[in-house]
Each structure stands twice: as structure tokens, then as C-alpha cells.
Biopython code that builds the backbone (N, CA, C, O; Angstrom):
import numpy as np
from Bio.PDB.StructureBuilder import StructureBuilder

atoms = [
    (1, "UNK", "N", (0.819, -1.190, 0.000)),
    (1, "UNK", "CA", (0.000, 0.000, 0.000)),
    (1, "UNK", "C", (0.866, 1.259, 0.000)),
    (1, "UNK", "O", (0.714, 2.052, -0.929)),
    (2, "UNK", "N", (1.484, 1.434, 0.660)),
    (2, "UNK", "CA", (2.767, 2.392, 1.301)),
    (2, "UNK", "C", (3.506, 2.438, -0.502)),
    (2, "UNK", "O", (3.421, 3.401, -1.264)),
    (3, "UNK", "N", (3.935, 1.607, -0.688)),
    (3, "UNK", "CA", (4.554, 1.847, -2.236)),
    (3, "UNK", "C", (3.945, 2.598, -3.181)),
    (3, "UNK", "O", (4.519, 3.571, -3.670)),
    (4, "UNK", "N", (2.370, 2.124, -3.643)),
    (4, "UNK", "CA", (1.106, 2.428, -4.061)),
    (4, "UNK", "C", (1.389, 4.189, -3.851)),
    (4, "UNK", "O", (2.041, 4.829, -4.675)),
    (5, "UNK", "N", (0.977, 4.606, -3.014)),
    (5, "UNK", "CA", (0.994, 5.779, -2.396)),
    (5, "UNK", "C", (2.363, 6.312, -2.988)),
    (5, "UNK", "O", (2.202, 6.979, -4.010)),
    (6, "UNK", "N", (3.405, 6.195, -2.657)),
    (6, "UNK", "CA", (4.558, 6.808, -3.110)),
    (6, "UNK", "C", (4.432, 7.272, -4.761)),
    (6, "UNK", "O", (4.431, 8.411, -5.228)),
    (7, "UNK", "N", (4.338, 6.105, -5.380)),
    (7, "UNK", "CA", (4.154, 5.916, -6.893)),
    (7, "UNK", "C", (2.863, 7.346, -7.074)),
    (7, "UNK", "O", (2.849, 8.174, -7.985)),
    (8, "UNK", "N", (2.436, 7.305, -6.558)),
    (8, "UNK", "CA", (1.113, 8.539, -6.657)),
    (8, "UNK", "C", (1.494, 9.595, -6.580)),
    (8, "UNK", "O", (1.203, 10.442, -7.424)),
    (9, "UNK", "N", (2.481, 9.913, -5.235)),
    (9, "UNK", "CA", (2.985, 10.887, -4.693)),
    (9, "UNK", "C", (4.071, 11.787, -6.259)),
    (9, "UNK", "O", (3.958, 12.882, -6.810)),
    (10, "UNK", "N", (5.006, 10.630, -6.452)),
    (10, "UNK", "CA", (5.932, 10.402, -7.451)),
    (10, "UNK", "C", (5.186, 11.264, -8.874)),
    (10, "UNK", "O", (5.812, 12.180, -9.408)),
    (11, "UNK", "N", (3.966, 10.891, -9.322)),
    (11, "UNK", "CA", (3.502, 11.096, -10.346)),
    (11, "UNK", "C", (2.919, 12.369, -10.392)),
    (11, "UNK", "O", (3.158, 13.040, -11.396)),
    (12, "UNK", "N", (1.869, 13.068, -9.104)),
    (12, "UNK", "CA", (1.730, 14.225, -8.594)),
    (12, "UNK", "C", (3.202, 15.175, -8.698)),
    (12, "UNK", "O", (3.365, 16.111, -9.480)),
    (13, "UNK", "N", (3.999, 14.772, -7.905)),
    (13, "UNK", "CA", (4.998, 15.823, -7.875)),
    (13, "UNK", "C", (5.765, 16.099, -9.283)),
    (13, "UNK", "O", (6.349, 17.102, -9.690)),
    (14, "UNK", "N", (5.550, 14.883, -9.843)),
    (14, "UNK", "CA", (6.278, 15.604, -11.539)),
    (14, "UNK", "C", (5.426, 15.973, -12.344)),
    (14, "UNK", "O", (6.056, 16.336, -13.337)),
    (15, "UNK", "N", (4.043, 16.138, -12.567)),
    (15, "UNK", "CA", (3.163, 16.620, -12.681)),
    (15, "UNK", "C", (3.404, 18.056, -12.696)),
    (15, "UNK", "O", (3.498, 18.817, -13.659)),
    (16, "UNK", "N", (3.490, 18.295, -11.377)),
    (16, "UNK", "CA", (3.877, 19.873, -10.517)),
    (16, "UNK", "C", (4.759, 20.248, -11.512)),
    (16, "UNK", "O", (4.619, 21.043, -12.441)),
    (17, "UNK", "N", (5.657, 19.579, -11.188)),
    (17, "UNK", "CA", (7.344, 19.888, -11.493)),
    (17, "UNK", "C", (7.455, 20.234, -13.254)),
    (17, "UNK", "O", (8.339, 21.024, -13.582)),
    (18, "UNK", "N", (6.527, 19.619, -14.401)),
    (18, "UNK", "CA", (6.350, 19.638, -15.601)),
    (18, "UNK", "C", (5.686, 21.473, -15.635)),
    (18, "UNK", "O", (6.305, 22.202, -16.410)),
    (19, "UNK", "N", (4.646, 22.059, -14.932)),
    (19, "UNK", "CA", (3.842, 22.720, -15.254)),
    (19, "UNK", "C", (4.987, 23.623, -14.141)),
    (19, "UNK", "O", (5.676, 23.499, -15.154)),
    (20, "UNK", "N", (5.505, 24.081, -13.509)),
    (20, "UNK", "CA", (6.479, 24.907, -13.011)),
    (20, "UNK", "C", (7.018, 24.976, -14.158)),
    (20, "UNK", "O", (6.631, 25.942, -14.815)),
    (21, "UNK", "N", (7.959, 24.146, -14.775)),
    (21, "UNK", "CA", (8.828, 24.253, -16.063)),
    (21, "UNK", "C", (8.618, 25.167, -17.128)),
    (21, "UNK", "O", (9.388, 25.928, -17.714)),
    (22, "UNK", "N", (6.976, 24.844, -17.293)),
    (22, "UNK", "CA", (6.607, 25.342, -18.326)),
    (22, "UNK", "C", (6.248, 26.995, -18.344)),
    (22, "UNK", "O", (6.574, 27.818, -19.200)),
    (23, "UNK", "N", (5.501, 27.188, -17.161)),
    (23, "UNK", "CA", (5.444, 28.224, -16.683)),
    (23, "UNK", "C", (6.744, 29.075, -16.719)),
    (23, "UNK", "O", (6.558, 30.236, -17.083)),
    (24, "UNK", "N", (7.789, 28.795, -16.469)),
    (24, "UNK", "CA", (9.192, 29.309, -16.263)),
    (24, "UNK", "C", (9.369, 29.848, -17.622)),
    (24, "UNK", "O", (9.279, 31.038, -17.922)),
    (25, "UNK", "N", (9.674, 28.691, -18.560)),
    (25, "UNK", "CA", (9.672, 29.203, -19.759)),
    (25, "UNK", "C", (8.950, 30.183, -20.615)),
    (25, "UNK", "O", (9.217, 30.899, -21.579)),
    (26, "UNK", "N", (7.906, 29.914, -19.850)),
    (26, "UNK", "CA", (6.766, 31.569, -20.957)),
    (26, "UNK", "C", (7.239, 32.449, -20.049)),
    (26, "UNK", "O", (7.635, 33.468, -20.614)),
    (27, "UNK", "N", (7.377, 32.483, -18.736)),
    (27, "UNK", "CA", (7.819, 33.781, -18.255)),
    (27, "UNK", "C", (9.340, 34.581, -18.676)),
    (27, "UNK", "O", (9.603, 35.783, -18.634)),
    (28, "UNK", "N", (10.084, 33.575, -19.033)),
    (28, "UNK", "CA", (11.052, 33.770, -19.808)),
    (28, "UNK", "C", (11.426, 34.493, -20.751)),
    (28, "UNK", "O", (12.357, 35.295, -20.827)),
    (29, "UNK", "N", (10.072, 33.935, -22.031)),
    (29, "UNK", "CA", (9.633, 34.446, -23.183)),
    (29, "UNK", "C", (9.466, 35.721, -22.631)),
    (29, "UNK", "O", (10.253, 36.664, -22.703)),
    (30, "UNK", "N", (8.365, 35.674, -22.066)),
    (30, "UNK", "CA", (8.066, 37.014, -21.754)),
    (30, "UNK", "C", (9.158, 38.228, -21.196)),
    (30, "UNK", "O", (9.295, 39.264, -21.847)),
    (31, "UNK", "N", (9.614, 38.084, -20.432)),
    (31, "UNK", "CA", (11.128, 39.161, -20.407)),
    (31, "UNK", "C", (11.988, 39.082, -21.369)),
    (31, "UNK", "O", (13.027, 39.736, -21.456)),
    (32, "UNK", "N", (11.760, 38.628, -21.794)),
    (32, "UNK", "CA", (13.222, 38.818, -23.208)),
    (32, "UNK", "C", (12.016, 39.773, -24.538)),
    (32, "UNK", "O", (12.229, 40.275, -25.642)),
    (33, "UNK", "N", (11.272, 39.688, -24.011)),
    (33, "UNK", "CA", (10.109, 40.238, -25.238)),
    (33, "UNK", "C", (10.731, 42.001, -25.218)),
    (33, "UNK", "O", (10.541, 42.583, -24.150)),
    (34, "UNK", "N", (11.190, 42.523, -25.948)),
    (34, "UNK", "CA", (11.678, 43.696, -25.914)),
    (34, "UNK", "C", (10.297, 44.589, -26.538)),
    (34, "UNK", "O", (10.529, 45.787, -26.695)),
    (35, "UNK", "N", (9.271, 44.247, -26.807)),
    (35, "UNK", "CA", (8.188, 44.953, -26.924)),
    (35, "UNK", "C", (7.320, 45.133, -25.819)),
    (35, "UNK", "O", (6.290, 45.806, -25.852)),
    (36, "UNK", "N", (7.886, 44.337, -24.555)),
    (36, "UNK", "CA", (6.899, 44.197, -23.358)),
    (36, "UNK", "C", (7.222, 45.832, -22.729)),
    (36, "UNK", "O", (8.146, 46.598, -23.003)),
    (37, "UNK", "N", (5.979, 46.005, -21.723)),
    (37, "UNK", "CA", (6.281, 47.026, -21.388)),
    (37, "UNK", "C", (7.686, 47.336, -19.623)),
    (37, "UNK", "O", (7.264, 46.422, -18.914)),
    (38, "UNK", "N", (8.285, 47.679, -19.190)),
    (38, "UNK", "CA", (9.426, 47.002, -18.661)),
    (38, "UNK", "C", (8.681, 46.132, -17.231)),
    (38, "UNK", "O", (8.757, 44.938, -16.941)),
    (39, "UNK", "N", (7.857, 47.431, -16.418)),
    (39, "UNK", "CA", (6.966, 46.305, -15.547)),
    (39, "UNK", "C", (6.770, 45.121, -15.793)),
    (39, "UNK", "O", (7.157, 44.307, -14.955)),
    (40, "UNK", "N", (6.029, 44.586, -17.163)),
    (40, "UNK", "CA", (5.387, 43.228, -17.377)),
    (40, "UNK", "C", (6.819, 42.575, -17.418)),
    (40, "UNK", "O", (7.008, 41.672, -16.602)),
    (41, "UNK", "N", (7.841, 42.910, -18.253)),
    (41, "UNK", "CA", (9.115, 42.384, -17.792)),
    (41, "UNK", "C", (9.638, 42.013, -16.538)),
    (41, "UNK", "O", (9.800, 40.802, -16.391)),
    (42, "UNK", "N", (9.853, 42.527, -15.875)),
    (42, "UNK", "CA", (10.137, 42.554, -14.484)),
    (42, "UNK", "C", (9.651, 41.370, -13.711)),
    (42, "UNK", "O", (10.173, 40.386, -13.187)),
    (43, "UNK", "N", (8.489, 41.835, -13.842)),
    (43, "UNK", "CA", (7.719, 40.758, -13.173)),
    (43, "UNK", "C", (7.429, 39.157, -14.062)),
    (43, "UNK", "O", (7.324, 38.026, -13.587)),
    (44, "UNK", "N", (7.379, 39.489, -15.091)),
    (44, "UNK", "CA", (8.235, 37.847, -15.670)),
    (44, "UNK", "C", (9.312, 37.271, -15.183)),
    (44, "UNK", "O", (9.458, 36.056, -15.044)),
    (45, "UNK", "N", (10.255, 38.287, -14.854)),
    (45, "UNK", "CA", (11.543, 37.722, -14.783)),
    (45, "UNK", "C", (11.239, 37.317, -12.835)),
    (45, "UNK", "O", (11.764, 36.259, -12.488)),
    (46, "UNK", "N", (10.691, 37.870, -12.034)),
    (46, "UNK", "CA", (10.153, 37.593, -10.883)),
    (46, "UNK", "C", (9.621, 36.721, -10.753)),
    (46, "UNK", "O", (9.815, 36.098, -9.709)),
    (47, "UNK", "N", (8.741, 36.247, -11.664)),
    (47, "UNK", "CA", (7.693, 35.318, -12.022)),
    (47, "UNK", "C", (8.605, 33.255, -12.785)),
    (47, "UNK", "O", (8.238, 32.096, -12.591)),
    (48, "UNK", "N", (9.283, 33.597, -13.247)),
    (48, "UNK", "CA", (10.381, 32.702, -13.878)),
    (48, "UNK", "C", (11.295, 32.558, -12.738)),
    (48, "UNK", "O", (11.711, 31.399, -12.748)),
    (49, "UNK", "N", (11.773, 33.201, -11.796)),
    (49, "UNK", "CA", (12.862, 32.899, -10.821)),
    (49, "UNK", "C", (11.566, 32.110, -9.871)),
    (49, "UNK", "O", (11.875, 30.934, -9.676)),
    (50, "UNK", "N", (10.531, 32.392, -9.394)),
    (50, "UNK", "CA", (9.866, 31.574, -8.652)),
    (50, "UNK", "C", (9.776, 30.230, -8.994)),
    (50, "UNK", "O", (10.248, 29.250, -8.418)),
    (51, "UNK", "N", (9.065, 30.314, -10.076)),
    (51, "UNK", "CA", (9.140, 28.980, -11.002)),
    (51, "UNK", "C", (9.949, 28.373, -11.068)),
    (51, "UNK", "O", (9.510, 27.307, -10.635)),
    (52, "UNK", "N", (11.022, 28.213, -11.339)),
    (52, "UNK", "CA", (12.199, 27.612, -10.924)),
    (52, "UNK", "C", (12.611, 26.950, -9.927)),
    (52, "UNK", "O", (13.010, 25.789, -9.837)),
    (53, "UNK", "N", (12.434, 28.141, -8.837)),
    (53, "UNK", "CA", (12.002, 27.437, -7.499)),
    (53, "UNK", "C", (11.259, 25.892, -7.526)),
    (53, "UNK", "O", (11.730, 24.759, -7.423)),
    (54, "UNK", "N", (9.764, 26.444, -7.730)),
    (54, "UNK", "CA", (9.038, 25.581, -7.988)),
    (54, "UNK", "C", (9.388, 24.210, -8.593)),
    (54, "UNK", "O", (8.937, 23.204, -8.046)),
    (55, "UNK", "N", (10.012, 24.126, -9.473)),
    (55, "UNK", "CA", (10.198, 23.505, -10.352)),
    (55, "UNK", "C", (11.273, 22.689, -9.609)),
    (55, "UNK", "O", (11.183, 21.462, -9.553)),
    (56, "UNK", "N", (12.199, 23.302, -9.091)),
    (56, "UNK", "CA", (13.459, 22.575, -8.259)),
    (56, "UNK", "C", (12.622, 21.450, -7.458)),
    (56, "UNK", "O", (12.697, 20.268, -7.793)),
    (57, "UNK", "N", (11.825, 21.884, -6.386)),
    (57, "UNK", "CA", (11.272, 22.024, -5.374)),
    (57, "UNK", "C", (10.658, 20.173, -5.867)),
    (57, "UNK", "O", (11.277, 19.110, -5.824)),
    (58, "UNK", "N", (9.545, 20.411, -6.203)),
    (58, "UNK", "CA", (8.958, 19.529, -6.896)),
    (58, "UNK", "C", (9.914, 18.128, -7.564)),
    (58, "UNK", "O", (9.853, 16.981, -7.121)),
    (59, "UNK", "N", (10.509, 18.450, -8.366)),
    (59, "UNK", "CA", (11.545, 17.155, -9.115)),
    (59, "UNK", "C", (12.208, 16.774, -8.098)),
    (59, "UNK", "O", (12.838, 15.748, -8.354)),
    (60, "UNK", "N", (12.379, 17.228, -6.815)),
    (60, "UNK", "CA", (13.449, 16.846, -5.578)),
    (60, "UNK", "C", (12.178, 15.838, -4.827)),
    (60, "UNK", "O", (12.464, 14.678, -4.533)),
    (61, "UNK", "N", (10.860, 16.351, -4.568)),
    (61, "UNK", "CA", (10.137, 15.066, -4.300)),
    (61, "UNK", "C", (9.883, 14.456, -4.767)),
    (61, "UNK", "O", (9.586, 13.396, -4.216)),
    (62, "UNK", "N", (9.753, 14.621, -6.514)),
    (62, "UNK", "CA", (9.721, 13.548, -7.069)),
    (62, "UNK", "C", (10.357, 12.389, -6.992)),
    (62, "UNK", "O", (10.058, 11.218, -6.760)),
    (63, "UNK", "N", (11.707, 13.256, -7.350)),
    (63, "UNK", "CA", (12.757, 11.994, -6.506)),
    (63, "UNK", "C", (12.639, 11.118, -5.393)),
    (63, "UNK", "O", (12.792, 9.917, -5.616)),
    (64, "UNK", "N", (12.442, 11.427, -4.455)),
    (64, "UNK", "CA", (12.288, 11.313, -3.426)),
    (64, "UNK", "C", (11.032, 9.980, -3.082)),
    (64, "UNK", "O", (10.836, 9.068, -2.278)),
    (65, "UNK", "N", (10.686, 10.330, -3.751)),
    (65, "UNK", "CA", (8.750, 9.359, -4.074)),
    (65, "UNK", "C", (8.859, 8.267, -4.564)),
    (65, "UNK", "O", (8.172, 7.289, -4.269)),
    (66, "UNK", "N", (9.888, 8.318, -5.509)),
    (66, "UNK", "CA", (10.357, 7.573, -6.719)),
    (66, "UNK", "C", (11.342, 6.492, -5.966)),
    (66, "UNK", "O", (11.248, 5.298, -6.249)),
    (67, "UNK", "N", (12.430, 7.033, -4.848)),
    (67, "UNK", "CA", (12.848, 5.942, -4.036)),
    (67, "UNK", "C", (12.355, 5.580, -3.025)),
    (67, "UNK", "O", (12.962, 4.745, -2.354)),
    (68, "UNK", "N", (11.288, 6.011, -2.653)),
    (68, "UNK", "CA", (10.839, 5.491, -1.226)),
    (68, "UNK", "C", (9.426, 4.089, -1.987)),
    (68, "UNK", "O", (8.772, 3.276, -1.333)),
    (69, "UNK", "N", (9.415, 4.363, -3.753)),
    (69, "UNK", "CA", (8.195, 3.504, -4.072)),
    (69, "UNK", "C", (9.079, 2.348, -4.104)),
    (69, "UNK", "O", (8.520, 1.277, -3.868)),
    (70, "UNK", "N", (10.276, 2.315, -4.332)),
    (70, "UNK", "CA", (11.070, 0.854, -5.186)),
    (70, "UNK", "C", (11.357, -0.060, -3.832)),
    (70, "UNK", "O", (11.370, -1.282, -3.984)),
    (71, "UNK", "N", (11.558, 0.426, -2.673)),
    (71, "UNK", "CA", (11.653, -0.239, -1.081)),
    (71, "UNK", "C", (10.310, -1.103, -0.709)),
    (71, "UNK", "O", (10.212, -1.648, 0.391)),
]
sb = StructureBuilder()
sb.init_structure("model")
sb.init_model(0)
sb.init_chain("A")
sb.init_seg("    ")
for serial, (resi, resn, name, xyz) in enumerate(atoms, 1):
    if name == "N":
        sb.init_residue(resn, " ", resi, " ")
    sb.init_atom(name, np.array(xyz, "f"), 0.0, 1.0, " ", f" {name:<3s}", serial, name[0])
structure = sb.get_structure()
């Protein structure tokens, strides 16, 4: 059961970890957009350093999920 659960956990957190990524990357887009206005920049680039975070954050439990399912 306990494995079960992990494997869930595992699939949730890269889940997360996929849609942080992605997020990162349009915010990305978005600051490098030299037509943006510099605010909306800014805060992309604010917005992409979180994400990242996120994104770290997440693939580290994934990990994590991923060895506690194979025990």
C-alpha cells in the first residue's frame, strides 16, 4: 500500500514539477520580449525565478517518491 501511495505521490509531484517548467519558460519568453512594457518584464523575470524554485522544489520530491516507491 505504502509503495502504491509513493508511486502517486511520485507522479503528482512531476506533474507539478512539468507545469512549473513550463510556466518558467513563458515567463522567460516574456522578459526577453523587448516589446513588453518594462513592468510586465520585471515581473516575468520575478515570475520565472519563482518557477524555478518551484520547479526545483517539486523534481526533488519527485525523486524522493520515486525511491521510497522501489523499497
Amino acid at each position: 500500500m505504502e509503495t502504491a501511495k509513493q508511486a502517486i505521490n511520485y507522479v503528482a509531484e512531476s506533474i507539478q514539477g512539468a507545469t512549473s517548467g513550463a510556466s518558467k519558460e513563458t515567463n522567460k519568453q516574456i522578459a526577453k520580449n523587448d516589446e513588453a512594457p518594462v513592468s510586465t518584464r520585471l515581473s516575468a523575470t520575478k515570475d520565472a525565478i519563482g518557477d524555478k524554485f518551484d520547479e526545483s522544489a517539486h523534481n526533488n520530491k519527485a525523486e524522493a517518491h520515486k525511491e521510497l516507491a522501489k523499497n
